[in-house]
C-alpha positions in Angstrom: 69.8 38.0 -168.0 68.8 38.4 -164.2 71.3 35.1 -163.5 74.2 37.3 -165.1 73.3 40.4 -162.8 72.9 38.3 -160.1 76.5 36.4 -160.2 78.4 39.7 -161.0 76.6 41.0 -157.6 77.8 38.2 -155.8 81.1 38.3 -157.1 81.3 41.6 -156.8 80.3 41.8 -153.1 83.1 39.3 -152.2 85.8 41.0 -154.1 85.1 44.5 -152.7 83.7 43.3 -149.4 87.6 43.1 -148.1 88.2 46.9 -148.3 88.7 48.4 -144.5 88.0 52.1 -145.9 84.4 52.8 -146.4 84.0 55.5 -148.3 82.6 57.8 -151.5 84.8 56.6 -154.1 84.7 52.8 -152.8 81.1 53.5 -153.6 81.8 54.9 -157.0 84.2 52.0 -157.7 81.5 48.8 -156.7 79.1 50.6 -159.2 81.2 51.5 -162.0 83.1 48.2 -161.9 79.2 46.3 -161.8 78.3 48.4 -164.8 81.5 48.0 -166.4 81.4 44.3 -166.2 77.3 43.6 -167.0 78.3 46.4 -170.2 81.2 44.2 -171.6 78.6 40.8 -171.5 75.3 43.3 -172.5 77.3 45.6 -175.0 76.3 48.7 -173.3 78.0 51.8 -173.1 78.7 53.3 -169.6 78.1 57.1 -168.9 80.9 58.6 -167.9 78.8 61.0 -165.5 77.9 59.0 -161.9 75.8 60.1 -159.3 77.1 60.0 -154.9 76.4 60.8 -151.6 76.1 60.0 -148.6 72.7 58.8 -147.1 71.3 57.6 -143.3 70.2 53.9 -142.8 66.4 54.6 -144.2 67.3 57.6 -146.3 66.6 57.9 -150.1 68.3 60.2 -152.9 66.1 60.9 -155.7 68.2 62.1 -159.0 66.3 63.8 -162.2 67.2 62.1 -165.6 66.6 62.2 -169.2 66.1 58.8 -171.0 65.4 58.3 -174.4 62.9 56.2 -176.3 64.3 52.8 -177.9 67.2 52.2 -175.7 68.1 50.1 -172.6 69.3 51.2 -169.5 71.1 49.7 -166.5 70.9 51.5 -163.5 73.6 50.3 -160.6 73.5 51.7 -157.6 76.4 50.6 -155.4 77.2 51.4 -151.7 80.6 52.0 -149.7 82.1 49.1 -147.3 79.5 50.0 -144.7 76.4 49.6 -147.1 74.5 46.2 -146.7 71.3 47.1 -148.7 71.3 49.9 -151.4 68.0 49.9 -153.5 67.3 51.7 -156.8 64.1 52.3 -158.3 62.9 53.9 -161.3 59.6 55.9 -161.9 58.3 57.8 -164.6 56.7 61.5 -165.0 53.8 61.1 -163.1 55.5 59.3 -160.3 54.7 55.4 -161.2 57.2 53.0 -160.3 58.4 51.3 -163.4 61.2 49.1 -162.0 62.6 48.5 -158.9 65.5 46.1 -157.6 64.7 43.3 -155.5 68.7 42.1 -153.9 69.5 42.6 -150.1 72.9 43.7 -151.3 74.9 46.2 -151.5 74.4 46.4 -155.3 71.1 47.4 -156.6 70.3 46.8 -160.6 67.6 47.5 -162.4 67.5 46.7 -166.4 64.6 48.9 -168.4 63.6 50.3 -171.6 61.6 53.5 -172.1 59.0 53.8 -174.8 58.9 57.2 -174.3 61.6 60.4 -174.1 61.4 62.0 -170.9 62.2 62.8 -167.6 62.8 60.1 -164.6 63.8 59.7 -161.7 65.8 57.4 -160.0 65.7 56.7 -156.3 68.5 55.3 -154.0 67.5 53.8 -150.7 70.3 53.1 -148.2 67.9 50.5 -146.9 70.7 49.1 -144.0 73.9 49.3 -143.0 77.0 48.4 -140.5 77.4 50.8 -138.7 73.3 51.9 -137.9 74.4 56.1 -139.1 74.6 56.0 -142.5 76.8 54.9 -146.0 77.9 56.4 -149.4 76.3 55.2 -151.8 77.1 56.1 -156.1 74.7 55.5 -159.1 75.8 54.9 -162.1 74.2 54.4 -165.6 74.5 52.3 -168.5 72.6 52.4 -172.0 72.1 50.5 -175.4 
């Protein structure tokens, strides 16, 4: 499974990497097209809700969700034309880690499954970038 997510971040990053415009929605496009495409090989279902903004080379986001016991997840984080390394990580209610991503890219993905119903939280890191200020960066959220 890591192979697929791995070539559809590759690909990915050469078919978007020729956009001149770096901005939210280039962000939101990388990651929804990502999910789109690991969802039609996984058979997950894409969220229709997404998560953006804009953060400073070193600069995390941390966003509050709800996932459910017995399913899957796929969590792409995916950053504008001027985003070289976007992270995502996961952690739990008490504030372990449970997954994190481990690419240089400007595509983070992280695959889990919760035992438990509850809250998490998902953190985006805008690890580097271009242009040394900052990038836009969008998460978005797949499930089986």
């Amino acid at each position: 499974m890591r192979t697929v997510f791995q070539i559809a971040c590759f690909g990915i990053c050469i078919l978007f990497g020729t956009q001149s415009l770096a901005t939210s929605e280039s962000a939101k496009e990388l990651a929804r097209f990502t999910a789109q495409q690991i969802a039609r090989q996984s058979n997950f279902t894409v969220r229709d809700q997404f998560y953006w903004g804009y953060l400073k080379r070193g600069e995390s986001n941390v966003t509050r969700l709800t996932l459910y016991a017995g399913n899957q997840y796929v969590l792409v984080a995916g950053g504008c034309e001027d985003a070289t390394d976007v992270d995502v990580a996961v952690y739990n209610s008490s504030g372990e880690r449970i997954a994190k991503d481990n690419s240089t890219a400007r595509i983070g993905i992280v695959k889990i499954s919760v035992h438990e119903t509850g809250t998490y939280y998902v953190k985006v890191t805008m690890y580097r970038n271009k242009n040394g200020r900052g990038a836009h960066w969008s998460l978005v959220i797949a499930y089986k």
